[in-house]
N, C-alpha and C positions, 0 to 999 in steps of 0.2 A: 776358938782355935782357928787359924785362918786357912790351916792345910786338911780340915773337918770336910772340906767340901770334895776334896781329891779324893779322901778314901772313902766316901759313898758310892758304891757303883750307879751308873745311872739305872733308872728303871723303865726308860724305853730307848729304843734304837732309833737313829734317826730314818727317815722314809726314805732318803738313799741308799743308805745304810741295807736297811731291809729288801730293800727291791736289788739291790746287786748280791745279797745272798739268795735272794731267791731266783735269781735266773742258775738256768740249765745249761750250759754252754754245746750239752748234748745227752742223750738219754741214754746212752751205748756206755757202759762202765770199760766195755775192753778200748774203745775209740777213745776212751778219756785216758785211760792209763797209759796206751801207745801216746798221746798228744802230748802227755805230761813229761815221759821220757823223754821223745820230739824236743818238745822245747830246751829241755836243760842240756840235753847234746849240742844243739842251736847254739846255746849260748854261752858254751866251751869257748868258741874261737877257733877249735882247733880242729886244723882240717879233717882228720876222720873221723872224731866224733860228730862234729857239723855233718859229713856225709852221713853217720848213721842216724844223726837227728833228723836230718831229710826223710832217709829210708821210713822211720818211724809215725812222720807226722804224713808220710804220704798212704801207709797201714789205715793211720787213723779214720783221713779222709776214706777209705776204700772201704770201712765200714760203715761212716756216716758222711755221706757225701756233701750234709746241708751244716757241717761243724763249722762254723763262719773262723775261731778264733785257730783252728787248724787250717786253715786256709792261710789266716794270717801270718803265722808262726814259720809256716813254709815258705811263704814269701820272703820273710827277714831270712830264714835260712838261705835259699839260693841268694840272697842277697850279699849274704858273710862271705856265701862261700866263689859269686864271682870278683866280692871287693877285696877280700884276702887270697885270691889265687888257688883257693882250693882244688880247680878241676878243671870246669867249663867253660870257663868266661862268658860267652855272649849266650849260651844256651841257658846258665843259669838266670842271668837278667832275663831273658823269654820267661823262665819259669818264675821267675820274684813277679815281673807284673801279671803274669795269670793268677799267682796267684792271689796278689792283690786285689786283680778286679773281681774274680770269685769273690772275697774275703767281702768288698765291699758291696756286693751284689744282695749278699747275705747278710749282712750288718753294715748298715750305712753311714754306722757312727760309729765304726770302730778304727779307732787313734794308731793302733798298729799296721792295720792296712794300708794307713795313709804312710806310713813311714815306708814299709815297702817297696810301693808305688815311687813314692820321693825319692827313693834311692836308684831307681830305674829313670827317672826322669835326669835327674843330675849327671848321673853317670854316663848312662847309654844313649840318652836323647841330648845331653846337654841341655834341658831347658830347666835352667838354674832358675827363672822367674815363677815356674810351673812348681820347681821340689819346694820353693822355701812355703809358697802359697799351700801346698799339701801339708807340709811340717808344722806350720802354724797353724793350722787346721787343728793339726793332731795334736796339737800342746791346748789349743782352748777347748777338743773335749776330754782330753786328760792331761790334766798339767803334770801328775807323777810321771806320764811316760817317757821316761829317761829315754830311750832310742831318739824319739824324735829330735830330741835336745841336742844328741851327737850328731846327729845325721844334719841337723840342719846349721851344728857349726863348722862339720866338715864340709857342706855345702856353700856359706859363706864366707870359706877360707878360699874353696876353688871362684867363686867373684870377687876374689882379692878384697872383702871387705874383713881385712884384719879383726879389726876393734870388735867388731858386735862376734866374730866367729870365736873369739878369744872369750869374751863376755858369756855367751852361750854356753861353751865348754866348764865354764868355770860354772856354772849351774847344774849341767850335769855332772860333775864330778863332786859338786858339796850333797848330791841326790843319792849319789854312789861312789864313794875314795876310792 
C-alpha cells in the first residue's frame, strides 16, 4: 500500500524539531501569557488593540527583562503601530528599534527582530539597502517568517523595484491568503 508510509507516525523527532520544542522563551509563566496576548493584539492591525498589545508585551518584558521574543514582538508592534498611523509616529519607530536591538542583543538569530529593525531602517532612515539586507537575513533564518516577506516587498516597492516587490508579496500571501 503506497500511503502505508503516511499513516505510521514517525518514531523520532527530528533534532530541530526537538531543540525548538525545547527552548524556554522565558521561565515566567505570567511573562509568557502577558507576551502571548502582546502578540495577538500586535497582530489585529487594529489600532487599539496594537496599543493594548504594546501595553501587554511591555507587562511581559517588566517581568522578565531578558524575554528576547517579547522584545521582539514589541518592536513589530510600534512598528504596525507607526506604519498604520496608530498614535506616535516618530516615537513609535524609536520604540521598534529599541526594541529590536534589545531583541537582537538577546537572540542574535532571531528573524523577527530583524524585521523590526528593517522597518525602522526603511522607514525612518531611508536606508532601503540596510532594510532589504536585514529582511533577507531574516528570510534565511526563517524562511516561514511571513513579516519579513511583507516588510521586504513593501520595501522593494518604495526602491521602485516593481517585479521582485510584487514577486515577494505573492509568497507572502500563498504563506498566509
Amino acid at each position: 500500500d503506497r500511503h502505508a508510509a503516511a499513516r505510521q507516525p514517525p518514531t523520532e523527532l527530528a533534532s530541530d524539531v526537538v531543540a525548538q520544542i525545547s527552548q524556554r522563551p522565558t521561565e515566567n509563566m505570567d511573562a509568557y501569557d502577558l507576551y502571548l496576548k502582546g502578540r495577538q493584539g500586535v497582530r489585529t492591525l487594529v489600532a487599539p488593540e496594537v496599543a493594548r498589545g504594546i501595553e501587554q508585551l511591555e507587562q511581559a518584558i517588566a517581568l522578565d527583562p531578558d524575554f528576547a521574543a517579547a522584545w521582539a514582538h514589541l518592536s513589530l508592534g510600534h512598528l504596525f503601530s507607526a506604519y498604520w498611523g496608530a498614535a506616535r509616529g516618530r516615537e513609535d519607530f524609536d520604540e521598534a528599534r529599541r526594541g529590536a536591538d534589545r531583541a537582537l542583543e538577546l537572540d542574535p538569530d532571531s528573524a523577527l527582530a530583524r524585521v523590526g529593525r528593517a522597518g525602522v531602517r526603511s522607514h525612518l532612515d531611508l536606508d532601503w539597502d540596510g532594510a532589504v539586507a536585514d529582511l533577507r537575513e531574516a528570510i534565511e533564518l526563517d524562511p516561514t517568517e511571513i513579516d519579513a516577506y511583507f516588510w521586504l516587498g513593501v520595501t522593494l516597492f518604495l526602491m521602485e523595484r516593481f517585479e521582485e516587490s510584487v514577486a515577494t508579496h505573492e509568497i507572502a500571501y500563498s504563506m498566509d491568503p
